[in-house]
VEXROLUM-511022 format. One line per field, with one value per residue (C-alpha): chain; x, y, z. Coordinates in steps of 0.5 Angstrom, whole numbers, plus 500, padded with zeros to 3 digits. Each point is the difference from the previous one (the first is absolute). Example, Ala and Ser with C-alpha at 12.3 -4.5 7.8 and 13.67 -1.06 7.14 Angstrom:
<sites>
unit	(A A) .
c1	(525 502) .
c2	(491 507) .
c3	(516 498) .
</sites>
This chain:
<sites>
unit	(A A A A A A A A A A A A A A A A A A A A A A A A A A A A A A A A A A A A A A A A A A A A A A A A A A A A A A A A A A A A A A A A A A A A A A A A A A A A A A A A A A A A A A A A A A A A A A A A A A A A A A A A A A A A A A A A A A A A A A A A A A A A A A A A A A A A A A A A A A A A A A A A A A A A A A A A A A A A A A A A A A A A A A A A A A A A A A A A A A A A A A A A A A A A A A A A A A A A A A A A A A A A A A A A A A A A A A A A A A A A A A A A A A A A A A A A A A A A A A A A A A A A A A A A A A A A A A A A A A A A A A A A A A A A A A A A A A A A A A A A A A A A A A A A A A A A A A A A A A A A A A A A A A A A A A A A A A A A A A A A A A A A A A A A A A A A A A A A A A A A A A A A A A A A A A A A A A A A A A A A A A A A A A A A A A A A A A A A A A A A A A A A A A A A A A) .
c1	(512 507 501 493 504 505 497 496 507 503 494 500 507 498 495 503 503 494 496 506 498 505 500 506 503 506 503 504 505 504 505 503 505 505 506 506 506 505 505 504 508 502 494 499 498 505 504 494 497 494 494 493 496 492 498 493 500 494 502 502 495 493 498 495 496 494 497 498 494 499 496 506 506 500 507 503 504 504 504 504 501 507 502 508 504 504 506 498 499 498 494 500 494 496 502 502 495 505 496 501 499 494 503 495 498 496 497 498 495 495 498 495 500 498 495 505 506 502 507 503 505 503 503 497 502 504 497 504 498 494 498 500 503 498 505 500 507 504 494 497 506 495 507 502 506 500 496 495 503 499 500 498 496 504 498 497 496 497 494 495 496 495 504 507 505 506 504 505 503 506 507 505 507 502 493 502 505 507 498 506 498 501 495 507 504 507 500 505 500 495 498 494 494 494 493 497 494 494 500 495 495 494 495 494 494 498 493 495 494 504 506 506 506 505 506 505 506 505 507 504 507 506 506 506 506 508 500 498 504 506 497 504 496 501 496 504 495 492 495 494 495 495 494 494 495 495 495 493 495 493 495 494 494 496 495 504 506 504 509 503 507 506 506 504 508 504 506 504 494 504 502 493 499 492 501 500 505 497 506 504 503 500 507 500 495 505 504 507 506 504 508 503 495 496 494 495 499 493 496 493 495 495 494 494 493 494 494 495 494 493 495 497 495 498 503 507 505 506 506 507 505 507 505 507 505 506 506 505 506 505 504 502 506 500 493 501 493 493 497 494 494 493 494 494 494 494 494 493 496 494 495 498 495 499 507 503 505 505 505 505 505 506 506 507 506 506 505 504 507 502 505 506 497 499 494 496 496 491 496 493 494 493 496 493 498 495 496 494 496 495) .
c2	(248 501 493 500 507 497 494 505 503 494 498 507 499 493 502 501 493 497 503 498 494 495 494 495 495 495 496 494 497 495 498 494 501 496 503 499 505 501 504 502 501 504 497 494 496 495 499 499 505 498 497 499 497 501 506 500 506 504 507 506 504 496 506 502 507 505 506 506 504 507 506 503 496 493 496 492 496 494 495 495 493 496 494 498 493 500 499 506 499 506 496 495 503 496 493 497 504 506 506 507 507 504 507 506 499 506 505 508 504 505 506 503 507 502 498 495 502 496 499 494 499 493 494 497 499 506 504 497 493 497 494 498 492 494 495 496 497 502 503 503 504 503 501 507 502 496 503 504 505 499 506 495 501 507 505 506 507 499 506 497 505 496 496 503 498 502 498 501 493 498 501 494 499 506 501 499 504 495 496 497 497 504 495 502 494 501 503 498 502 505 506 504 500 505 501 507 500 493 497 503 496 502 496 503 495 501 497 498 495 494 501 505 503 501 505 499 503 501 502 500 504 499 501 496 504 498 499 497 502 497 493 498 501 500 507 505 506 501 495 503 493 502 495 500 496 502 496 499 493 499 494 499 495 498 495 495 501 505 503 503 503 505 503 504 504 501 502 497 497 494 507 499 495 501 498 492 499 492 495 504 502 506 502 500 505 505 505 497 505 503 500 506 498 507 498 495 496 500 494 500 495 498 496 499 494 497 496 498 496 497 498 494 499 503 493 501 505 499 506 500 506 501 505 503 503 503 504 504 502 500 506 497 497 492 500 500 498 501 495 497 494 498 496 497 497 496 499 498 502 495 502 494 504 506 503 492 501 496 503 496 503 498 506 501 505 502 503 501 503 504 507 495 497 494 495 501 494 498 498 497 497 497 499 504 505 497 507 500 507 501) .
c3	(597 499 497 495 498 499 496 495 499 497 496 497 498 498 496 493 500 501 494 496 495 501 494 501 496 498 495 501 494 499 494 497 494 497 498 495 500 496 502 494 500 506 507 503 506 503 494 496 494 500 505 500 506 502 505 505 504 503 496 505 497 503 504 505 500 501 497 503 499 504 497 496 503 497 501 499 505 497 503 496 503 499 502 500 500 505 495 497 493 496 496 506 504 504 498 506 505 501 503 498 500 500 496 497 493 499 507 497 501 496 500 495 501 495 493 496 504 506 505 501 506 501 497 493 493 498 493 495 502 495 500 492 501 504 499 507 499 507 505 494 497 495 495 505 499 493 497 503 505 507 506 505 506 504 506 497 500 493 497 495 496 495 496 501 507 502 507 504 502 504 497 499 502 504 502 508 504 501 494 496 495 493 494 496 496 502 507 505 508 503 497 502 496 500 500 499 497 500 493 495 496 496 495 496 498 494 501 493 499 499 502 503 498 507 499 506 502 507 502 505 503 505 502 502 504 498 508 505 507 498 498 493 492 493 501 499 498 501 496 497 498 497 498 496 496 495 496 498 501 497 501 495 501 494 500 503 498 504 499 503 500 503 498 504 500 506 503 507 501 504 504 503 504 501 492 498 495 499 499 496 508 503 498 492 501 505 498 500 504 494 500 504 505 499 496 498 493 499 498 496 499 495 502 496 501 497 503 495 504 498 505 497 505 506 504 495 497 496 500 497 502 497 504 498 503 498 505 496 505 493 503 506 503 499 496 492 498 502 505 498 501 498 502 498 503 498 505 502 506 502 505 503 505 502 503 498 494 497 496 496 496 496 499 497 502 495 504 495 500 506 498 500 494 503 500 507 498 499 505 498 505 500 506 503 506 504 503 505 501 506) .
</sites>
């Protein structure tokens, strides 16, 4: 008796897992590029200022997943899968049969507790995240970061009612007790830098029939003390970094055509690290330490995207997208102009069956001139993604 007790026990406890609507899916991706690269005045590799060769690796975004559907709590786990080389190289993955990593794309739920009004908890897409270009080149960069402004995929306690979002996510580069690193260009020795409030981010989705106009906006605060236990720094007074982005995005379908496109402004956006600065690099994006150790030298940065598409056919689809991206640190020390760079795609989409796509594409990058005035070089590519959805 006391044994069948116990099994309606747990089956009571089991019971909402079992009414929960589970549907599981994948994608699988491999790339094949070839590239050329130039690396102007001031790179090179081995000696060599320029370098091109073919890349074939399985893409680090290939993923795993599953949707859940319980009465008014929904949620979605997302593993993505990688397979590194043994020598490590970055876009080397899986060409000689390296295994890798399985790590956490996406795992939140949802709470709908009230009509249009819902609570999210976990790790996804952070609100200033939109998805306006397809580029497949580098594991689908989608021109984030060079461009299109990307938020990435951080943890975070985020409210929706109806088509307005704001969240809490987790603060960058000071964010845990004992951290050292500052984000600060410039910065010597071990200071102590903190966190006190998550970082803040808020999209309103301004829906019409064919179309949507997305305004956005985030910041975030820390602080970084003049010491640190005795350990020597450049710091001599307290830091207050303070960074922002603000900026609007917009889609439009027209029959078969559709455009798309974002423009946004922001501030130390380097300073936060859940933000992707693109191949412009992290550190021209980053507040720079000022002389006498007591303040920092803001850097802001331009971006801007456009992405007409048209589908041609249900079988095939055509788009171009266009990004630029400008960082302006002229009031710091040691850069006397804004650092700069854009990039151009032009692609096809070709389903072959359903869930079977081939996606060539052909893509140039102009780094243009770096903040010293001197040429960082072009980089262009042309190849395809190969992509099995199930």
């Amino acid at each position: 008796m006391k044994k069948l007790i116990a099994v309606c026990v747990v089956l009571l406890f089991v019971a909402p897992a079992f009414a929960a609507d589970w549907a599981f899916y994948g994608s699988q991706r491999v790339a094949t590029w070839y590239n050329y690269r130039d690396y102007g005045d001031t790179n090179n590799v081995s000696g060599n200022d320029s370098d091109q060769g073919t890349q074939m690796y399985f893409q680090d975004n290939s993923r795993v997943g599953a949707k859940v559907k319980a009465n008014k709590v929904s949620g979605q786990i997302e593993l993505a899968l990688n397979a590194t080389s043994s020598n490590g190289g970055d876009r080397d993955r899986g060409s000689n049969g390296g295994d890798g990593s399985v790590v956490t794309r996406r795992a939140y739920g949802v709470w709908t507790f009230a009509d249009n009004t819902s609570l999210k908890v976990g790790k996804d897409y952070s609100p200033v995240t939109d998805f306006i270009s397809n580029q497949w080149y580098s594991s689908d960069n989608n021109l984030w970061g060079e461009g299109d402004f990307y938020g990435r995929r951080p943890n975070q306690i985020a409210l929706t009612i109806g088509d307005f979002e704001i969240a809490a996510l987790s603060p960058t580069y000071g964010a845990d007790v004992g951290t050292t690193a500052t984000g600060i260009n410039g910065v010597t020795g071990s200071p102590n830098p903190n966190s006190y409030i998550p970082r803040f981010e808020a999209t309103y989705n301004l829906k019409f029939g064919a179309g949507y106009i997305k305004p956005f906006a985030g910041f975030q605060y820390y602080d970084v003390k003049s010491s640190n236990n005795g350990v020597a720094s450049n710091v001599t007074d307290t830091l207050n970094v303070w960074s922002y982005v603000a900026g609007v995005g917009t889609s439009w379908n027209i029959g078969a055509f559709s455009i798309g496109g974002q423009l946004c402004y922001g501030m130390n956006e380097g300073n936060v690290n859940g933000w992707q600065p693109g191949n412009a690099g992290r550190a021209v994006a980053s507040a720079y330490l000022a002389p006498g150790g007591d303040d920092i030298r803001k850097v802001f940065t331009t971006q801007a995207l456009i992405v007409p598409a048209l589908k041609f056919t249900d079988t095939l689809r055509f788009e171009a997208g266009f990004g630029y991206r400008q960082d302006n640190a002229s009031n710091a020390p040691g850069p006397t102009q804004a650092n700069g760079q854009w990039a151009a795609y032009l692609q096809a989409m070709i389903t072959m069956a359903p869930g079977v796509f081939l996606c060539p594409e052909v893509g140039y990058y102009d780094y243009m001139d770096n903040n010293a005035g001197n040429s960082e070089g072009k980089l262009w590519y042309a190849g395809a993604k190969w992509q099995i959805d199930f």
